[in-house]
C-alpha positions in Angstrom: 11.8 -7.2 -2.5 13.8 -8.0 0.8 10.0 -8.3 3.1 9.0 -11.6 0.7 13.0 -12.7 0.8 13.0 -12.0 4.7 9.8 -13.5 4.7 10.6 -16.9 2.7 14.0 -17.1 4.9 12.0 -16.8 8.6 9.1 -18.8 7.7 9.6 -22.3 6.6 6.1 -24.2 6.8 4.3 -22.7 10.6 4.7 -20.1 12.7 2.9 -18.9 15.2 1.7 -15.5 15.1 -0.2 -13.2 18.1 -3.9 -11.3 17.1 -5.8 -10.0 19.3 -7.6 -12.4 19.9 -4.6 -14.7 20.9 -2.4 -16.7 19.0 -2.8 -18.3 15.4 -0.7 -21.1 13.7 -0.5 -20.2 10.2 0.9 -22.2 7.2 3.1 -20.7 4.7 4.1 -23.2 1.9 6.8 -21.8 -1.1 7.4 -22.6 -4.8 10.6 -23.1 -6.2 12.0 -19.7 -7.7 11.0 -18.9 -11.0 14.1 -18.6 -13.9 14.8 -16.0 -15.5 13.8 -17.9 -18.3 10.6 -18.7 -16.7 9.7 -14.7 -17.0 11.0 -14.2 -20.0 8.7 -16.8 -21.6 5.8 -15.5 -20.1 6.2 -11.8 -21.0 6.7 -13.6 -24.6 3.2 -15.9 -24.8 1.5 -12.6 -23.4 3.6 -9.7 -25.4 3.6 -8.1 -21.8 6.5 -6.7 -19.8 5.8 -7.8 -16.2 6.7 -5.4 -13.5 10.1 -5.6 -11.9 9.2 -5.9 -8.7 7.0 -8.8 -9.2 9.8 -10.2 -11.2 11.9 -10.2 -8.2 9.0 -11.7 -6.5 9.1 -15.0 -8.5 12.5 -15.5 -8.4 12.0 -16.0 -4.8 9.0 -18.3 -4.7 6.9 -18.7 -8.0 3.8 -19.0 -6.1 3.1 -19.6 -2.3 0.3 -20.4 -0.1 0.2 -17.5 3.0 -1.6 -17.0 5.9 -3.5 -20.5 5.9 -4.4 -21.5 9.1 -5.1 -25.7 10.4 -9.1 -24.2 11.7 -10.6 -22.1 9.3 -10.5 -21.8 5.4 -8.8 -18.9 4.8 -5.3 -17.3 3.6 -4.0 -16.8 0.5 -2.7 -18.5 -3.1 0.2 -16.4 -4.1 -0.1 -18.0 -8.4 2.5 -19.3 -9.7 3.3 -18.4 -13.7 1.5 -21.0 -15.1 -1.4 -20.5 -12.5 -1.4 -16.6 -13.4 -2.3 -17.4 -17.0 -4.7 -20.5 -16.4 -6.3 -18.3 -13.5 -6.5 -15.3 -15.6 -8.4 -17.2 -18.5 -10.7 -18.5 -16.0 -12.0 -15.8 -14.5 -12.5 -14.9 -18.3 -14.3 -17.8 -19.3 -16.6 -17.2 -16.2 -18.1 -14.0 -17.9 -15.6 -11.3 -16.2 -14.3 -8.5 -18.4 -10.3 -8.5 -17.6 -8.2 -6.1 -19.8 -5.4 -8.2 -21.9 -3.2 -6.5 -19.9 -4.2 -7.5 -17.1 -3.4 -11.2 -14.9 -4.3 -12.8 -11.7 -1.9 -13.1 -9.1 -2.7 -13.9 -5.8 -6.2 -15.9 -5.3 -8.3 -15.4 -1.6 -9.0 -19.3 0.2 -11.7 -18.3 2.0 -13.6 -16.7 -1.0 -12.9 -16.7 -4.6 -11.7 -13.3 -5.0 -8.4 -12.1 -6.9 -6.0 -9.6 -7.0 -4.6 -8.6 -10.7 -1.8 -6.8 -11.7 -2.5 -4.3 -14.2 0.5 -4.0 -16.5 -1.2 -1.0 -17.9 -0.1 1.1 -15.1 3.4 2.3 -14.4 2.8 2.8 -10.4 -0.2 1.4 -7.9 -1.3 -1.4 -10.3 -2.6 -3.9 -7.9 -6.7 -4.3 -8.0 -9.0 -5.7 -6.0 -11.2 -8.8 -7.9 -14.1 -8.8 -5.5 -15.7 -11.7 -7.5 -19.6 -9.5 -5.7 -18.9 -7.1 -8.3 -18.4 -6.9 -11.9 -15.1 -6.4 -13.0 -16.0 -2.7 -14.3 -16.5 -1.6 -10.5 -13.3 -3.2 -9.4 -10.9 -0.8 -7.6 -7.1 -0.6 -6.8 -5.5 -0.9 -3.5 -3.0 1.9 -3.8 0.0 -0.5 -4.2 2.7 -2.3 -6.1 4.0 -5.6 -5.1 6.8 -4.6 -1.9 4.3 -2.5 -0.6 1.4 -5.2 -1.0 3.5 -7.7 0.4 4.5 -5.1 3.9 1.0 -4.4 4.5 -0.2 -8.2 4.2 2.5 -8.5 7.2 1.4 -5.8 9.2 -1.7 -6.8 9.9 -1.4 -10.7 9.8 -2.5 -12.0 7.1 -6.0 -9.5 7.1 -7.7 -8.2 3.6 -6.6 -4.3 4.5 -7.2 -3.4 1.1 -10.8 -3.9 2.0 -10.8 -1.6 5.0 
């Protein structure tokens, strides 16, 4: 998990970041680390053994807002536990048919899209929540956590997944 540590050590609040089309401020605001305890109590309430990637994840930052810029209403809500289950049952109670094994974790700003983490899947279990769909026609991004996390970075804070 060393990009979200590396990331959480370099970026404390602003930075400014080059695009193409010039330079950006964005905002990145972190959590306080999850405990140990913290996961532990949540696989618990939800009989669910989280992956351990995104366990490293939260004891980092339990949650985070990335990529949010002083202009525009975008970036990102990285959830924190207790946001993961209260998100999660209320994109239920809106009608959407999310597996039990299955939990929000990262909400868009701009739009209100999710990603889940599917804990029925071993490998790849990230999927994409586009809110414009039902949730039967959802689709994965090809990625676990790290890998989410590098490619968010690579291209500034942009929605590859939906390229």
């Amino acid at each position: 998990m060393n990009i979200l540590k590396d990331l959480v050590n370099r970026v404390n609040e602003k930075v400014m970041i080059k695009t193409v089309l010039g330079e950006e401020t964005y905002y990145f605001m972190w959590n306080a680390p999850a405990t140990a305890e913290d996961i532990q109590a949540f696989e618990n309430r939800n009989e669910c053994s989280l992956p351990d990637d995104y366990k490293e994840s939260l004891l980092i930052s339990n949650g985070a807002i990335l990529y949010k810029s002083e202009y525009e209403d975008d970036g990102y809500k990285l959830l924190s536990l207790e946001e993961v289950e209260e998100v999660t049952q209320e994109m239920k109670d809106d009608g959407y048919d999310i597996s039990d094994k299955c939990y929000c974790f990262l909400q868009c700003l701009f739009s209100n899209d999710v990603l889940l983490l599917d804990l029925q899947k071993k490998t790849n279990y990230i999927m994409d929540g586009d809110v414009g769909y039902p949730s039967d026609e959802w689709k994965y991004i090809g990625s676990d956590i790290n890998t989410f996390f590098i490619r968010l970075c690579q291209c500034n804070g942009a929605m590859y997944w939906r390229w």
